[in-house]
N, C-alpha and C positions, 0 to 999 in steps of 0.2 A: 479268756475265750471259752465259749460253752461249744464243747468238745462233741456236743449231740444234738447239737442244734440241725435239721433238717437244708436240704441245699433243695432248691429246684433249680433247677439251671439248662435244661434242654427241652426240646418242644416233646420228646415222647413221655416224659414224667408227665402222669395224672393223677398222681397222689403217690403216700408214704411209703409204699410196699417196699417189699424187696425185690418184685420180680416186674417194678413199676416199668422198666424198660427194659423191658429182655432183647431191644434188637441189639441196643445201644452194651449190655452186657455180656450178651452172648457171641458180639464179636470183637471182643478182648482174645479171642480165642487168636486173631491176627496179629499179634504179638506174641503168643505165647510159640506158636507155631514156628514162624518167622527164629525165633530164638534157637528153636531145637533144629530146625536146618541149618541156621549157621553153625551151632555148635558142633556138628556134625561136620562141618567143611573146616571146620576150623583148628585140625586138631595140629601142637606144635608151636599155636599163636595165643598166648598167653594173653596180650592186651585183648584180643578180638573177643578170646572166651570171657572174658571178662565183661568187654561191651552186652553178650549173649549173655550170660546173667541179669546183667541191669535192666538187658531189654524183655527178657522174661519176668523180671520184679515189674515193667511196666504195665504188662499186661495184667498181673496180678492189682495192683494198684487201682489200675483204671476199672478191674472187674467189684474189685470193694465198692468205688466212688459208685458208679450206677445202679449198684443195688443198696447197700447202706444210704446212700445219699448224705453223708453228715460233715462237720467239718472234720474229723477225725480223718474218714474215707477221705475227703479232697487232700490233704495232707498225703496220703497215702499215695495219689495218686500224682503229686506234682513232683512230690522227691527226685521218686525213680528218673522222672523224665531231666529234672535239673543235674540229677549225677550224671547221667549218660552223656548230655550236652558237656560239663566239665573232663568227662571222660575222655570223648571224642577229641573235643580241643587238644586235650594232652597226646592222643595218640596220632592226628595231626602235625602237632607241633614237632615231633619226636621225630618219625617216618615221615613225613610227605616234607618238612622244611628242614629236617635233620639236628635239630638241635636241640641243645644238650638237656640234663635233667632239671638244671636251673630253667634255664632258657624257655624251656616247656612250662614249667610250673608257674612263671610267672607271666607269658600267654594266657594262660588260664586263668589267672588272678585279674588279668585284662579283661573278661570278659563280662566283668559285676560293675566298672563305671562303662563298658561299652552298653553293656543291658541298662543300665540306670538311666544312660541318654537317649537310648533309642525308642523303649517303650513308650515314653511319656510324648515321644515326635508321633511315633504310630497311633496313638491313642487320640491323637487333634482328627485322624482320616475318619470322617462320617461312617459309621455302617459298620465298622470294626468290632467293635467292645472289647470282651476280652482276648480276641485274638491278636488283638495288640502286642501280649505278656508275650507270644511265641512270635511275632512278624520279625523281630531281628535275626533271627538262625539262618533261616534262608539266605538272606543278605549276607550276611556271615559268610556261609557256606561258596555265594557266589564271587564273595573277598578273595578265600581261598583258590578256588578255581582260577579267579584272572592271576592270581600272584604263581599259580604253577603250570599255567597254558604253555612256557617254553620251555619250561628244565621237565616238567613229566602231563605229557598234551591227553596222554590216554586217563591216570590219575585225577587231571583238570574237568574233563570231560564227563568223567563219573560222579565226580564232585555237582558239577551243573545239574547232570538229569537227576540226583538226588536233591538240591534245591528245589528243581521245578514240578518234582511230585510233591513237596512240599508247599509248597505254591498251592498249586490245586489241593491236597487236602487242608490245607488254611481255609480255602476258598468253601468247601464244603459244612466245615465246622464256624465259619460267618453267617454262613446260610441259613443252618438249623432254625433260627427262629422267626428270621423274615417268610419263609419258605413254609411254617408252621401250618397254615390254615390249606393250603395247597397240599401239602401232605403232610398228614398226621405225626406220623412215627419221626419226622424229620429230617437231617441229614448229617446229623454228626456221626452216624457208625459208618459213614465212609469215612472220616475221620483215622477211624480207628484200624479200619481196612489197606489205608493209604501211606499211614505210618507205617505199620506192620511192616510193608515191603517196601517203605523208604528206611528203615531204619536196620533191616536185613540189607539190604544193598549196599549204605552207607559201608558196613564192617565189610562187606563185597567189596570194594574199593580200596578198602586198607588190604587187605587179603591180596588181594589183585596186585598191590602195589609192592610189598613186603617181596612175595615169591616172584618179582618181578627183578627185584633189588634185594641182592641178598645181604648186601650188606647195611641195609636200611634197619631202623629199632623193630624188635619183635615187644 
């Protein structure tokens, strides 16, 4: 792999710069942010500071990818987002279905042939591309919700609305290049916007749920 090979991939890239998309850059800042409020509410909560880590490396990440532009920067930029997802699972599986450290871990190990079948179904949906690669979380996420709507309805709940701001920011980041010629700058820094406070929420939720149940995994 040529590690410096150039990426275009969004409708505000117009060449190689570094500051070729400053909107799509400059609101990486919605993660970073996002991170430092949770970590802030989160003190005590060891898995949660933990998510506020990864989810501050994502904004870091995604702020390389839109200025670098390279494969190196994209690397940089998909990790973060792939560890937070294995993360969450684990702290899911822990707290919200209660089980054990095995039990958790291997949850989690479920989720590499769950992604492996689901990408390739989502990727058949016209108009998709690569949002394909992230359309099973949601789903995911909405698995969980129905599997805890009777043992914990307020946890279920938080679960949903954080799916379906995912939903809509999927929906934004599909849009970016059909949407191109209509508006320039495009529409993936909602993207970036939309995570930010689904992905702050999400740790919301655990947080929520943890000091709710105290004898639930910290």
């Amino acid at each position: 792999m040529n590690w410096s090979e150039q990426i275009d991939a969004y409708c505000e890239r117009m060449d190689p710069s570094f500051w070729a998309e400053p909107i799509n850059a400059v609101t990486n800042l919605a993660f970073i942010l996002a991170a430092l409020f949770m970590w802030r509410r989160s003190a005590g909560l060891p898995l949660a500071r933990a998510l506020c880590v990864v989810l501050f490396a994502i904004g870091v990440g995604s702020f390389l990818f839109h200025t670098y532009a390279t494969s190196w920067a994209a690397t940089a930029d998909v990790v973060p987002i792939l560890i937070y997802i294995l993360l969450y699972i684990y702290v899911a599986n822990r707290a919200f279905l209660g089980l054990g450290l095995w039990g958790a871990l291997g949850g989690v190990a479920l989720f590499i042939p769950y992604a492996g079948m689901m990408v390739p179904a989502f990727s058949l949906i016209p108009g998709l591309g690569s949002s394909a690669g992230y359309a099973p979380v949601p789903l995911l996420i909405y698995f969980y919700a129905l599997w805890l709507r009777d043992r914990a309805p307020e946890t279920a709940k938080g679960l949903a609305i954080g799916a379906t701001i995912l939903v809509v920011s999927l929906t934004f980041r599909t849009l970016d290049y059909p949407l191109c010629d209509g508006i320039p700058f495009g529409t993936h820094f909602m993207w970036h916007i939309l995570n930010g406070i689904m992905l702050a929420w999400m740790i919301e939720v655990y947080r929520r749920h943890v000091l709710g149940n105290p004898i639930g995994a910290r």
